[in-house]
C-alpha positions as MATLAB code, in Angstrom:
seq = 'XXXXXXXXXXXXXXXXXXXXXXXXXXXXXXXXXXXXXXXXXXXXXXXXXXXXXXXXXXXXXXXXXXXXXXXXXXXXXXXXXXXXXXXXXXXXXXXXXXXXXXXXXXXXXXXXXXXXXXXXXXXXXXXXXXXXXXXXXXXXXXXXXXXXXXXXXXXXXXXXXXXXXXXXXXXXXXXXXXXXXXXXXXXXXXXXXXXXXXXXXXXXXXXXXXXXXXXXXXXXXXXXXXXXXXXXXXXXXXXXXXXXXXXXXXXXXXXXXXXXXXXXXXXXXXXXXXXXXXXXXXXXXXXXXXXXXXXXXXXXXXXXXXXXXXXXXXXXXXXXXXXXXXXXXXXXXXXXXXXXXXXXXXXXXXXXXXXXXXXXXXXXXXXXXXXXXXXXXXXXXXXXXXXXXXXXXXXXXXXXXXX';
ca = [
      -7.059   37.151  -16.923;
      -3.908   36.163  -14.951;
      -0.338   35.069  -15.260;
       0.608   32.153  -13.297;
       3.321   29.500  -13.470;
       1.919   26.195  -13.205;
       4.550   23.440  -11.822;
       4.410   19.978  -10.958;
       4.286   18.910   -7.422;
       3.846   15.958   -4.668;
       1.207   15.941   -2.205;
       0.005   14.121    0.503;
      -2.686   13.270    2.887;
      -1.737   11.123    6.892;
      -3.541   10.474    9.496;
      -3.625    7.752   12.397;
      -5.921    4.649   12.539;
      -5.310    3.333   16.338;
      -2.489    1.154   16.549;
      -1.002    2.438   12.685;
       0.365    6.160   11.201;
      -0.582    6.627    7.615;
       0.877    8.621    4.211;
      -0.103    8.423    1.077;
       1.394   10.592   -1.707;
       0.522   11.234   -4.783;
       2.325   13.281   -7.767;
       0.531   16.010   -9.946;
       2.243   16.725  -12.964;
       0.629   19.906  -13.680;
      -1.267   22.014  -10.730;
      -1.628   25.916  -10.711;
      -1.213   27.006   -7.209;
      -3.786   30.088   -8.458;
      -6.375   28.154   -9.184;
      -6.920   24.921   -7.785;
      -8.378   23.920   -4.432;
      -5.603   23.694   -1.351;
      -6.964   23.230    2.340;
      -6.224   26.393    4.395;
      -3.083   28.348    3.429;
      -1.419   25.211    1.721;
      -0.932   27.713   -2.010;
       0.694   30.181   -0.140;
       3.038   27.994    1.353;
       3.896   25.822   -1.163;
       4.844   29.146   -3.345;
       6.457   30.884   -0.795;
       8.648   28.055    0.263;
       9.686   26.700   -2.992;
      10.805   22.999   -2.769;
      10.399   22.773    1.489;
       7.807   20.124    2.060;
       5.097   22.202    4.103;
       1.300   20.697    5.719;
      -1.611   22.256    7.261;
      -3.977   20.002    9.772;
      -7.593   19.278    8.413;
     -10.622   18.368   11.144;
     -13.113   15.625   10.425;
     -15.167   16.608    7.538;
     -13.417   19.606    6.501;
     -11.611   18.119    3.693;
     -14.136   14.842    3.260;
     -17.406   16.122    4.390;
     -20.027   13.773    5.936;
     -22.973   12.945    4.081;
     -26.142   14.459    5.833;
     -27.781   11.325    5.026;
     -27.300    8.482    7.123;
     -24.497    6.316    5.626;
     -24.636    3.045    7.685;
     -26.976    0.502    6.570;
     -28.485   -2.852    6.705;
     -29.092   -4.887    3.887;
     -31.394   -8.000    3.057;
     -27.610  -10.920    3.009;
     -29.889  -12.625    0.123;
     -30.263   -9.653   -2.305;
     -26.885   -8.539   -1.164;
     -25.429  -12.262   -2.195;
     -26.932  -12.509   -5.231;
     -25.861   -9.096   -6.673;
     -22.364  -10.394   -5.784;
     -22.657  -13.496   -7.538;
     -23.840  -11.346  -10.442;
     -20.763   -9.756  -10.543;
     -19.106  -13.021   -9.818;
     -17.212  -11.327   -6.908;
     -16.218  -13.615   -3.577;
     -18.128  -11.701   -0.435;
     -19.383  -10.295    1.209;
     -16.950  -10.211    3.896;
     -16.911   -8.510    6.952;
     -14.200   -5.662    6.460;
     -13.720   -5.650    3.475;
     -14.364   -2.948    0.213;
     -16.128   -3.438   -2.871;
     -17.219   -1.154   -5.784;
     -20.475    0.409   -4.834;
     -21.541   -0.284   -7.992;
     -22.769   -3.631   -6.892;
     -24.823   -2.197   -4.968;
     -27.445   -0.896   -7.406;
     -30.014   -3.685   -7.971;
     -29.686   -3.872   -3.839;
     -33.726   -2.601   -2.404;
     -32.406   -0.069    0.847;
     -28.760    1.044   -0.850;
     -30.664    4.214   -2.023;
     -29.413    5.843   -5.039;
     -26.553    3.247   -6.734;
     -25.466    3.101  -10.266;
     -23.917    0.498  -11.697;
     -21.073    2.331  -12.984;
     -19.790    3.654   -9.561;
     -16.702    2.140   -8.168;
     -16.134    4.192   -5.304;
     -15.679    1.961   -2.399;
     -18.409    0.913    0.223;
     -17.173   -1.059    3.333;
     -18.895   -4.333    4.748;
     -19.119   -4.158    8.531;
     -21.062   -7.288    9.441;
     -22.506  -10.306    7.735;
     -24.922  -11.699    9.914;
     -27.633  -14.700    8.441;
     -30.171  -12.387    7.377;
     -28.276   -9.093    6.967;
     -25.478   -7.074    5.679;
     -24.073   -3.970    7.706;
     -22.743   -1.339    5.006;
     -21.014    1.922    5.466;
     -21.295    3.742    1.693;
     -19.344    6.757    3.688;
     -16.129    7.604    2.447;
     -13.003    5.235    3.878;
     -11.351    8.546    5.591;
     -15.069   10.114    7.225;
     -14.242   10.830   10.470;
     -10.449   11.056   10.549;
      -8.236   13.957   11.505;
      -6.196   14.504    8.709;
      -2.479   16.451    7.358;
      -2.219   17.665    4.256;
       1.067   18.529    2.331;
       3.080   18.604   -0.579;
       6.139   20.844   -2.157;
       6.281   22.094   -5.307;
       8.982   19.736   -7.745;
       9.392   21.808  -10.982;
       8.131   25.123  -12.068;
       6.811   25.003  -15.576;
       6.443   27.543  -18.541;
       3.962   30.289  -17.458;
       0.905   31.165  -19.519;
      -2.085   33.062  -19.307;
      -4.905   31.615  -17.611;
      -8.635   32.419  -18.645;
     -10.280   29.642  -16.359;
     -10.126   26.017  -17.313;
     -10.754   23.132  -14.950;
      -9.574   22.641  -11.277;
      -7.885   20.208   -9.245;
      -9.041   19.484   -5.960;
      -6.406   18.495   -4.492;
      -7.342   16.307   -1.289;
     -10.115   15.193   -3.107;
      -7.926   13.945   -6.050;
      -5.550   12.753   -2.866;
      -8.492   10.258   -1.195;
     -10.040    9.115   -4.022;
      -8.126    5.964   -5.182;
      -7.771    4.001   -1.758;
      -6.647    5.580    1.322;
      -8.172    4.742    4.383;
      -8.974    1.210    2.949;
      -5.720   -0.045    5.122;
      -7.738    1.265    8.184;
      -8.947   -1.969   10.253;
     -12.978   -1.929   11.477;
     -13.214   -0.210   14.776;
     -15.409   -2.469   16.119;
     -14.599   -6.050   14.726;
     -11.507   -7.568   12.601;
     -11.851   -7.766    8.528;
     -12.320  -11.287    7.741;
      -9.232  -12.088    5.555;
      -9.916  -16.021    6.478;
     -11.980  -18.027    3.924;
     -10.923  -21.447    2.887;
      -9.122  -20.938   -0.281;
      -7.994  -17.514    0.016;
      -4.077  -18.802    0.302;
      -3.880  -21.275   -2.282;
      -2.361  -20.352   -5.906;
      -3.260  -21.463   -9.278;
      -0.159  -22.782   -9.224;
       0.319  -25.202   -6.016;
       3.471  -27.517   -7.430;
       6.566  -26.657   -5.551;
       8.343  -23.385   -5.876;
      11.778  -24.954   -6.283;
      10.491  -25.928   -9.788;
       9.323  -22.324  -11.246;
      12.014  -20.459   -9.548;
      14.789  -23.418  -10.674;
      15.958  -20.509  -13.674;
      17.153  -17.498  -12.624;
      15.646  -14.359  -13.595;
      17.891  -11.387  -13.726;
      15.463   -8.349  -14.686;
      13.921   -6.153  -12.587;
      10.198   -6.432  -11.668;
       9.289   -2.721  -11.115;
      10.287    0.485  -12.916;
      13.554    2.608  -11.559;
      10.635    4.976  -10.373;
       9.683    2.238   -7.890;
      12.742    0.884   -6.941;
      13.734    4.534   -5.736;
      10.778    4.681   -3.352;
      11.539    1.686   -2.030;
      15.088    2.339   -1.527;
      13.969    5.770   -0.094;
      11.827    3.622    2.455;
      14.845    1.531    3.170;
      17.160    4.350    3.965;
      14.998    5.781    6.584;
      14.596    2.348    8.326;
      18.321    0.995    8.314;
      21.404    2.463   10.343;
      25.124    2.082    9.750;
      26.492   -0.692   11.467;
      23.057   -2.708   11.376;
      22.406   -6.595   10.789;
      19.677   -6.971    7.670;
      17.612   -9.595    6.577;
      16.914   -9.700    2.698;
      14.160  -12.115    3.350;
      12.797  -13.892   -0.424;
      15.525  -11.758   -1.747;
      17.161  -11.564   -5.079;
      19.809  -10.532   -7.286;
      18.794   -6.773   -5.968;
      18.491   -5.585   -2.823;
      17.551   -2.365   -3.447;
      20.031   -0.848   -0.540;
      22.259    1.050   -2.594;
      23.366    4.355   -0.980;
      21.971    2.849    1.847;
      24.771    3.886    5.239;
      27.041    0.467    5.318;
      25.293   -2.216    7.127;
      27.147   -4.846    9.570;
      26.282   -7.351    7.385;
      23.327   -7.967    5.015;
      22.286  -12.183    4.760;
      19.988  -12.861    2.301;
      17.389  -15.015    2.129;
      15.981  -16.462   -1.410;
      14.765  -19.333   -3.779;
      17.512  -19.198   -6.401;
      21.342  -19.823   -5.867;
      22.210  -17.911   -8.916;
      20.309  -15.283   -8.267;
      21.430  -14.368   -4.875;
      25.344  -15.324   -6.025;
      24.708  -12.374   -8.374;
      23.956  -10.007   -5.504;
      26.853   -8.101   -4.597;
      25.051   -6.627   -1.856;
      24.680   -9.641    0.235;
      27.512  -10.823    2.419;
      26.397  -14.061    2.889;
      22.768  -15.909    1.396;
      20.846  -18.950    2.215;
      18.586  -20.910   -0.661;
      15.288  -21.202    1.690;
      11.515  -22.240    0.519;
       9.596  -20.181    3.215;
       6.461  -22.023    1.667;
       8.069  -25.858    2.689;
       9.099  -24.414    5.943;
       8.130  -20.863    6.860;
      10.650  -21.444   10.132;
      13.864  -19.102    9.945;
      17.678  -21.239   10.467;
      18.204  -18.480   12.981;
      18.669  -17.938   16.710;
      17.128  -15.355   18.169;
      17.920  -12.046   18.212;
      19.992  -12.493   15.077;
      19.168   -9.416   13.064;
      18.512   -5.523   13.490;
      16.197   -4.795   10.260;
      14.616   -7.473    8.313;
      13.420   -6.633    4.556;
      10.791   -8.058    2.024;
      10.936   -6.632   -0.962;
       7.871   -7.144   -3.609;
       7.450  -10.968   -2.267;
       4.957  -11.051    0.324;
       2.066  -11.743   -1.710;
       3.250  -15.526   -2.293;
       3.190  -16.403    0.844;
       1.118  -19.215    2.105;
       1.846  -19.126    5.370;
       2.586  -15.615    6.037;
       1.490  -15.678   10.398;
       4.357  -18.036   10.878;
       6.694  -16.110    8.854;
       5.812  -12.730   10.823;
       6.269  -14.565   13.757;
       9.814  -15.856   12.815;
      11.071  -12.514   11.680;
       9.762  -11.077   14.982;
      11.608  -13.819   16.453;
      15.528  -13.439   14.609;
      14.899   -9.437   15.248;
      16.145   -7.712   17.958;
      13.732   -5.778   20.538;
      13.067   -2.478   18.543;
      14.226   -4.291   15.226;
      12.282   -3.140   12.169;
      10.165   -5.223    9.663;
       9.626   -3.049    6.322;
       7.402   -5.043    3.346;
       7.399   -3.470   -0.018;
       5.526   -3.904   -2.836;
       3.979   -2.735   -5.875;
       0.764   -4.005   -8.245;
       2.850   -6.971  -10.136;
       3.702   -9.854   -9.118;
       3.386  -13.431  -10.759;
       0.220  -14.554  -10.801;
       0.266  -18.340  -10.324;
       2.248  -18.051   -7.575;
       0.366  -15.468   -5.805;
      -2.405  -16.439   -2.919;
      -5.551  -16.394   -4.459;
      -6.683  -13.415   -1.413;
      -4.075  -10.844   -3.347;
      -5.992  -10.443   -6.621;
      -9.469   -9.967   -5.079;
      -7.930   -7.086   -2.708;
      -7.794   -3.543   -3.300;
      -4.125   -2.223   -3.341;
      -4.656   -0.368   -0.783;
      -6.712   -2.874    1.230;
      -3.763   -4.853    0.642;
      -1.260   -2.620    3.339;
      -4.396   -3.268    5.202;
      -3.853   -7.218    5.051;
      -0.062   -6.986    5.438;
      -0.483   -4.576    8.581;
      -3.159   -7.659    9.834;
       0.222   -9.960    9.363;
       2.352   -7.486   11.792;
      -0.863   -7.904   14.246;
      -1.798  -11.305   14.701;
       2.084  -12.005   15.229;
       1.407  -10.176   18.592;
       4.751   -8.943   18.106;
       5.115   -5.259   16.874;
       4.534   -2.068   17.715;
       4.931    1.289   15.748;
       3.167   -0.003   12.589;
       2.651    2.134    9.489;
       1.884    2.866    5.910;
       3.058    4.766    3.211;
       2.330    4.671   -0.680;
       3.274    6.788   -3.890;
       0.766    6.544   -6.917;
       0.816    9.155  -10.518;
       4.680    8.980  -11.119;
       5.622    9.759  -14.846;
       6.926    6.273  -15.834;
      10.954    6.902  -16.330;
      11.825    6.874  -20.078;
      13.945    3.763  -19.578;
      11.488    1.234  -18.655;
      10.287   -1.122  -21.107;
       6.546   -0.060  -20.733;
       7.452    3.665  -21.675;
       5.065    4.882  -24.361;
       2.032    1.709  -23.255;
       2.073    2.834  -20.015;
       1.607    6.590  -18.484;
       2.458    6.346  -14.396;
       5.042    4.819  -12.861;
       4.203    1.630  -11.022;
       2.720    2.148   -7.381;
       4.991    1.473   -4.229;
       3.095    0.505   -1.196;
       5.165    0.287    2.446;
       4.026   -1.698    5.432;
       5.978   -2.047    8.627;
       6.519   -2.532   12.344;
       8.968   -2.095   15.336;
       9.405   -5.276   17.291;
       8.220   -5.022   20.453;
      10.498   -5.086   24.228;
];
């Protein structure tokens, strides 16, 4: 038996995918720094250094070890289709996750149950076959692992219990699923994938204005966090499908921030802008700008209703100055008949991975990267306090534009 003082911490796990850095944090209300399962000399640290954010580096399959079986398969496409139609999920599609689950009545997926919904990737669809890879998203990848310890809590004594391990708990909701193929692109492209249930003009369902926040003040203060790393004093922003929030408060004073948005009431309400244009990006996804007209450009829980979302990379990387910054927020709500059919049947972490395929085919930007925080406490404040445990999810995307 031994006395320990649990306390609540944030971890995380990063990496690099190619072109893209990666972080994804999440927050553990309760771990015991005794007990549970650190890579290398992570406890120590984390103890030793109370509050100082502190990492250790990970090789391949340290942390996530390979299977010894072989993970990479092929797949009869028909018996692959029809257990997706089964499930009545769109795919496959090359690229893209799905629940292995689906996987079980498949002859050659080996041992599946139906139940599982850790994620498998397609690789290739080819007219007779699908390529798999049931491997974990993350196999393969040199990794950094950190975290600080937040809050000490009331100590106890401790006569075993269960464990957290902690980069396991870390990987197992989604990252790596941002990663792009390395051989091949993800097919993001069918037909219908950027429609909406809702197709009639946005003028009419954003014609009242709507003056309540869409994400807890957890949220908002990751994204603002996000936001004051990216902008400098003195700098020209872009609010782009802004609102009566910006989310830049605290933020060092700006040149000028011009926001761009659907409702005039809205963005009259938002003392942070200095000047605002009422803009459809979905009637005409072209900016009223010249060129380089901004230093930072901003999109804050919005991106998921675009339609045409290539042109509108392309015209941010056009009003931005040469080493400008693009940052895209968002979190897992949105309105649903307004958002591109594509969004729902995504992972939320496969979405960065869409958003950072935006930033690419613009041919545009350089520097790209992710970042997400999941397992907040939802703050007290927030309507869904008491239905709802975590905080909502933040996911960052961005990019530098290029010389």
């Amino acid at each position: 038996m031994q006395t320990t003082t649990p306390a609540s911490a944030e971890c995380f796990v990063s990496w690099h995918s190619g072109d893209a850095t990666h972080r994804d944090w999440r927050y553990f209300s309760k771990l015991n720094l005794w007990r549970d399962f650190l890579p290398g000399d992570l406890s120590e640290r984390m103890q030793h250094q109370q509050g100082a954010l502190v990492e250790v580096e990970v090789a391949p399959g340290d942390a996530i070890p390979l299977s010894a079986s072989p993970q990479r398969r092929d797949l009869p496409r028909a018996t692959v289709a029809e257990a997706f139609q089964r499930r009545q999920l769109h795919g496959p599609f090359g690229g893209r996750f799905y629940p292995r689950g689906v996987l079980a009545p498949v002859s050659g997926a080996g041992t599946v149950y139906s139940q599982e919904r850790h994620p498998f990737r397609v690789l290739c669809v080819d007219p007779d076959r699908v390529g798999i890879d049931l491997g974990h998203p993350l196999d393969g990848y040199a990794l950094t692992v950190g975290g600080r310890i937040r809050e000490h809590l009331m100590s106890k004594e401790e006569r075993g219990g269960s464990c957290h391990d902690v980069v396991a708990e870390l990987t197992e909701s989604g990252p790596g699923m941002q990663c792009p193929l390395k051989r091949g692109t993800v097919d993001f492209d069918q037909a219908d994938n950027f429609m909406r249930a809702d197709s009639a003009a946005d003028e009419i369902f954003y014609a009242q204005p709507r003056m309540v926040h869409h994400i807890d003040g957890q949220a908002r203060q990751f994204i603002n966090r996000v936001y004051r790393r990216f902008i400098q004093p003195g700098e020209r922003v872009l609010d782009l499908m802004s609102s009566w929030v910006s989310h830049l408060d605290g933020i060092a004073p700006p040149a000028k921030i011009t926001g761009l948005g659907m409702n005039r009431q809205e963005l009259g309400a938002n003392a942070q802008l200095n000047d605002f244009l009422v803009h459809d990006l979905n009637r005409d996804p072209h900016l009223p700008w010249g060129d380089p007209a901004f230093d930072v450009a901003i999109c804050t829980v919005s991106v998921e209703y675009l339609v045409e979302p290539d042109t509108v990379f392309a015209e941010v990387a056009r009003v931005l100055r040469p080493g400008g910054r693009f940052i895209v927020t968002f979190s897992d709500r949105w309105f649903p008949p307004k958002a591109i059919r594509l969004w729902s049947r995504l992972h939320p972490f496969e979405r960065m991975g869409l958003v950072l395929e935006y930033f690419r085919r613009s041919g545009a930007f350089t520097a790209l990267g992710t970042e997400s925080w999941v397992g907040w406490l939802r703050p007290e404040d927030d309507k869904y306090y008491g239905k709802l445990l975590n905080s909502d999810p933040v996911f960052a995307v961005w990019g530098e534009r290029a010389p």
